[in-house]
Backbone as ProteinMPNN parsed JSONL, in Angstrom:
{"seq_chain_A": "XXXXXXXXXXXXXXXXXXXXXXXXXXXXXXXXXXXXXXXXXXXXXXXXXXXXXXXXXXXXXXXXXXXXXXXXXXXXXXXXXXXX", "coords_chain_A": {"N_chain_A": [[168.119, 82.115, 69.341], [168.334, 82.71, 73.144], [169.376, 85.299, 75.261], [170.049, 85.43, 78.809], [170.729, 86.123, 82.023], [172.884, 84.774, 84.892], [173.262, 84.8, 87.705], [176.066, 83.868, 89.626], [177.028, 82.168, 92.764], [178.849, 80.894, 95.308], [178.869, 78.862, 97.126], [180.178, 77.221, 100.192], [181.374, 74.117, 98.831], [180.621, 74.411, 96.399], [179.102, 75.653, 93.653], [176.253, 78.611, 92.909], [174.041, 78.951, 90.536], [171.758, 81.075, 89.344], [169.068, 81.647, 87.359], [168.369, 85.058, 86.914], [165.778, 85.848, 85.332], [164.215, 83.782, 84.797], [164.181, 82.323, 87.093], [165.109, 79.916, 87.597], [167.316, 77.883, 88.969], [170.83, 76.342, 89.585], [173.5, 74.367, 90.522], [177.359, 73.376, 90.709], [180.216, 72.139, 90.326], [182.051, 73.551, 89.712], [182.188, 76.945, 88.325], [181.567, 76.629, 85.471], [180.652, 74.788, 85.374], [178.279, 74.865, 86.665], [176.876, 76.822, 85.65], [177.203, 75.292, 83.016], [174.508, 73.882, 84.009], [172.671, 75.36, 84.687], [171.569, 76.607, 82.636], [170.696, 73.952, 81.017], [168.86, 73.491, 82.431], [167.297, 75.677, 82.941], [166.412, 75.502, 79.937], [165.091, 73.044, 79.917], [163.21, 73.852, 81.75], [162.015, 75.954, 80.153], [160.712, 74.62, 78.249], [158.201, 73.745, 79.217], [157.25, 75.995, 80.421], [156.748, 78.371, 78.753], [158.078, 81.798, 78.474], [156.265, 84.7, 77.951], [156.99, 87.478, 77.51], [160.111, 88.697, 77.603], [162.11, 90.739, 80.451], [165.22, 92.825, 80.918], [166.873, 92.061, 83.917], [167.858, 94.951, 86.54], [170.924, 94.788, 87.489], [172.828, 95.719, 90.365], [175.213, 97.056, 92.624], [175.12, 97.888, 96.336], [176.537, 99.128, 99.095], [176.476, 99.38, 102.784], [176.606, 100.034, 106.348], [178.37, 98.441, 108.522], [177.09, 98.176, 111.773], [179.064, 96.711, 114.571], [178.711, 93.733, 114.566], [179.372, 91.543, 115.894], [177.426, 91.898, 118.055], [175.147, 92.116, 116.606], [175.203, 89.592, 115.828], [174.429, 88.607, 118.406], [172.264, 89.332, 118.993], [170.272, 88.153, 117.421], [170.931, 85.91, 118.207], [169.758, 85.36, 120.535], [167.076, 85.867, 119.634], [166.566, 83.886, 118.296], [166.54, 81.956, 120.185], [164.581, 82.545, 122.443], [162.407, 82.035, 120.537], [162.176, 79.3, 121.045]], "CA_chain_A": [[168.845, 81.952, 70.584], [168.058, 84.01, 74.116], [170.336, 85.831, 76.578], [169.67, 85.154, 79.848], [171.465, 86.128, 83.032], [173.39, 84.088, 85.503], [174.022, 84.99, 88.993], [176.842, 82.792, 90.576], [177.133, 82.563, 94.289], [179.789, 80.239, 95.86], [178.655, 78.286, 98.656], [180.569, 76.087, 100.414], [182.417, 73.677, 98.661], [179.844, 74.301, 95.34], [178.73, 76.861, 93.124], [175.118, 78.334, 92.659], [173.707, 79.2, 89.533], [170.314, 81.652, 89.434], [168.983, 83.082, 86.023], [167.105, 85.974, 87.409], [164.987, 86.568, 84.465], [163.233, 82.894, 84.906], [163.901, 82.155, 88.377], [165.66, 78.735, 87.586], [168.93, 77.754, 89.849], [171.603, 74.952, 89.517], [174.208, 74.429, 91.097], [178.08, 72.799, 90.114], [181.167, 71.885, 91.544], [182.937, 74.552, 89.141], [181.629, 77.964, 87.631], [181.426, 76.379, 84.484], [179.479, 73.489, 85.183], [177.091, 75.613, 86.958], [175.776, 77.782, 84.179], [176.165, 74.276, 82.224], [173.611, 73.075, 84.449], [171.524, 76.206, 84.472], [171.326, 76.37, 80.916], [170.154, 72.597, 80.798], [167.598, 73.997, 83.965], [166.259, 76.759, 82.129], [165.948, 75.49, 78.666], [163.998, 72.416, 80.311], [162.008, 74.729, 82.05], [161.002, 77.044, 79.327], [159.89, 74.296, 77.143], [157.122, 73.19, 79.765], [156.651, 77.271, 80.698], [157.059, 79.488, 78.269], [157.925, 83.061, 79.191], [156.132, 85.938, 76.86], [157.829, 89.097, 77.26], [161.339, 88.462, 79.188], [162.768, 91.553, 80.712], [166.527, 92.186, 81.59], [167.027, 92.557, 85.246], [168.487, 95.817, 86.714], [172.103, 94.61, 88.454], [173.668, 97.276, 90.611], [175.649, 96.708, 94.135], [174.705, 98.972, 97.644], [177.24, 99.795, 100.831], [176.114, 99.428, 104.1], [177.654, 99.962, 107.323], [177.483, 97.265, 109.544], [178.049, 98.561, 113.507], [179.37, 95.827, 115.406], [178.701, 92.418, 113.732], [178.938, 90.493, 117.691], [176.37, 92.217, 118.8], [174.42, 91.929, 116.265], [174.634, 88.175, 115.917], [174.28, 87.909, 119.602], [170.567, 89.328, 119.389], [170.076, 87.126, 116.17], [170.848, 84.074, 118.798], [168.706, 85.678, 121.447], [165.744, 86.253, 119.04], [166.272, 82.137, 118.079], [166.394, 81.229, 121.571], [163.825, 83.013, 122.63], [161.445, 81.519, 119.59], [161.87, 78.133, 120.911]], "C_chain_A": [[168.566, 83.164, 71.475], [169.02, 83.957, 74.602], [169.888, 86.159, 77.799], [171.247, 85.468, 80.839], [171.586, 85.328, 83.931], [174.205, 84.782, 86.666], [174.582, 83.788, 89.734], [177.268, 83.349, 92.268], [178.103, 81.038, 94.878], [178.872, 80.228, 97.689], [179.131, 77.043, 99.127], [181.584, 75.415, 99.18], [181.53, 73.791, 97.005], [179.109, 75.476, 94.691], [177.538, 77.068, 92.753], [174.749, 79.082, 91.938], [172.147, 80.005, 89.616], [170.122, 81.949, 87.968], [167.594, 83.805, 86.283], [165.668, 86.51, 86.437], [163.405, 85.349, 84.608], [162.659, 82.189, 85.859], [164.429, 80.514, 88.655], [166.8, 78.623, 88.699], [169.588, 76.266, 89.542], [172.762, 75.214, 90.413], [176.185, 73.359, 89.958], [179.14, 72.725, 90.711], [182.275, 73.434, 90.63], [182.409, 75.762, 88.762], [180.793, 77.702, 86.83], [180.693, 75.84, 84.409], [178.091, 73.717, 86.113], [176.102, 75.767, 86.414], [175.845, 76.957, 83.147], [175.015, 73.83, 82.586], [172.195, 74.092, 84.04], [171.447, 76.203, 83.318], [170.638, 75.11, 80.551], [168.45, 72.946, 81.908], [166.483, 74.202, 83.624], [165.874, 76.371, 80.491], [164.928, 74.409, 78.948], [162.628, 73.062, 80.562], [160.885, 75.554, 81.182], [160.296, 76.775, 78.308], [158.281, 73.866, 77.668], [156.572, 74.637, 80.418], [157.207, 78.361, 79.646], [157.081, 80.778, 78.59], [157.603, 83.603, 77.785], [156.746, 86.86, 76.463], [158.89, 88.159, 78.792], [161.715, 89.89, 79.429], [163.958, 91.757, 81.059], [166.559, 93.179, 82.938], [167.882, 94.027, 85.01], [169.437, 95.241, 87.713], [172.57, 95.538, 88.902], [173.848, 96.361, 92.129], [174.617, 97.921, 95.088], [175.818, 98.771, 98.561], [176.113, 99.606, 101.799], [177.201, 99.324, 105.446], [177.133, 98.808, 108.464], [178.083, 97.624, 110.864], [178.152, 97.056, 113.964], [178.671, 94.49, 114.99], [178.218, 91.367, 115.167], [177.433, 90.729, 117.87], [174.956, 92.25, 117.33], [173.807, 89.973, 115.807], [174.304, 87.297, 116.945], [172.417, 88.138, 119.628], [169.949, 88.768, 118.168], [169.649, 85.867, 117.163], [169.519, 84.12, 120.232], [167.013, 85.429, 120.628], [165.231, 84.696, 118.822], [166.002, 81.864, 119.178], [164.803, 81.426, 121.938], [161.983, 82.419, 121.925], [161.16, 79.813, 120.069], [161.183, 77.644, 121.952]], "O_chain_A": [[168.516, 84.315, 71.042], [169.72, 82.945, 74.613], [169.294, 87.231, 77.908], [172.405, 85.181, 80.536], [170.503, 84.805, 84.196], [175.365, 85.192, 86.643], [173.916, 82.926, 90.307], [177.637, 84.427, 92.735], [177.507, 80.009, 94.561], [178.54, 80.93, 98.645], [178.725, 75.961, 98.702], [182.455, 76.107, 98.654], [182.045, 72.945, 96.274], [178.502, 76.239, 95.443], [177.083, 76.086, 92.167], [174.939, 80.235, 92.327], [171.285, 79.249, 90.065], [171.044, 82.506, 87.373], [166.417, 83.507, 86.077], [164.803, 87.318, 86.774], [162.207, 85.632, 84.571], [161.556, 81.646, 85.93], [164.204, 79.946, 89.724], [167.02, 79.685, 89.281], [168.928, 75.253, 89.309], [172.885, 76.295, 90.988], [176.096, 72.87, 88.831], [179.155, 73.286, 91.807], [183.113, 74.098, 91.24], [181.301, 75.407, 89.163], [179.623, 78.077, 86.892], [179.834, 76.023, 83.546], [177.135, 72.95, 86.223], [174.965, 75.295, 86.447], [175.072, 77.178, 82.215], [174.308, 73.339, 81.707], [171.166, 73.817, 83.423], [170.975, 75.098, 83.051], [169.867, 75.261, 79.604], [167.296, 72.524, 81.832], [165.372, 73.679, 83.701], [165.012, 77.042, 79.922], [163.848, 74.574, 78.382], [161.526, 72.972, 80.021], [159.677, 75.76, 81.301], [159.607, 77.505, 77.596], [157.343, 73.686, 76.891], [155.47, 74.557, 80.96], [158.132, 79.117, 79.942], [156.015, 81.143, 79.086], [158.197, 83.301, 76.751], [157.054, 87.123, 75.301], [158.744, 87.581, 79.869], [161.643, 90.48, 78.352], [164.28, 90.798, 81.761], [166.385, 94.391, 83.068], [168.414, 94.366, 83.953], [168.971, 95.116, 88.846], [172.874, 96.437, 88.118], [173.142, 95.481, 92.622], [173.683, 98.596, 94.653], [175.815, 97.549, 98.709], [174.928, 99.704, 101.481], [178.271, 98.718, 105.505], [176.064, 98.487, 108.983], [179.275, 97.463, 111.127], [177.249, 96.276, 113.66], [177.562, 94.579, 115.517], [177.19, 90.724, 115.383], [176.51, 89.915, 117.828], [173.79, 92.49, 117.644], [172.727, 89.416, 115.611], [174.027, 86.098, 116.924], [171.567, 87.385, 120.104], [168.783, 89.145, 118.05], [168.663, 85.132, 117.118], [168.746, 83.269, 120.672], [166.043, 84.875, 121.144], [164.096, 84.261, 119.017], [164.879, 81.364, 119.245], [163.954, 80.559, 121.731], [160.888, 82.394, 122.486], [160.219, 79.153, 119.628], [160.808, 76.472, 121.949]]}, "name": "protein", "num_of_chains": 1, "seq": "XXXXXXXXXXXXXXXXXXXXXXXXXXXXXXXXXXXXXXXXXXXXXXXXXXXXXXXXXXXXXXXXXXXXXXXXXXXXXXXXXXXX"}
């Protein structure tokens, strides 16, 4: 049996499942049934790709300051506009 990591990310009304080591994703309406899915994802996956050497990711957060949020999503909408 392997140990594999599971990054969950909440989007919307549904939860999304990554395992950074293989690059799989699922998704689920609960936590749980997420990383059931990924687990069903990735064990599919790894019988039609085998990985050699797995490594375990490095997880760590970062800070950032964000100045003024408006103004920065106003030249976000400019930069779209602008593109079209």
């Amino acid at each position: 049996m392997e140990t594999f990591t599971a990054i969950i990310e909440k989007e919307e009304d549904m939860y999304v499942a990554t395992c950074s080591e293989v690059g799989t994703v699922s998704q689920g309406k609960t936590i749980e049934e997420a990383i059931e899915n990924l687990k069903e994802s990735t064990s599919l996956y790894l019988e039609e790709f085998p990985i050699e050497e797995k490594s375990k990711p490095l997880i760590t957060t970062f800070e950032i300051t964000i100045n003024n949020v408006k103004s920065q999503k106003n030249i976000g909408e400019r930069m779209h506009q602008n593109s079209l």
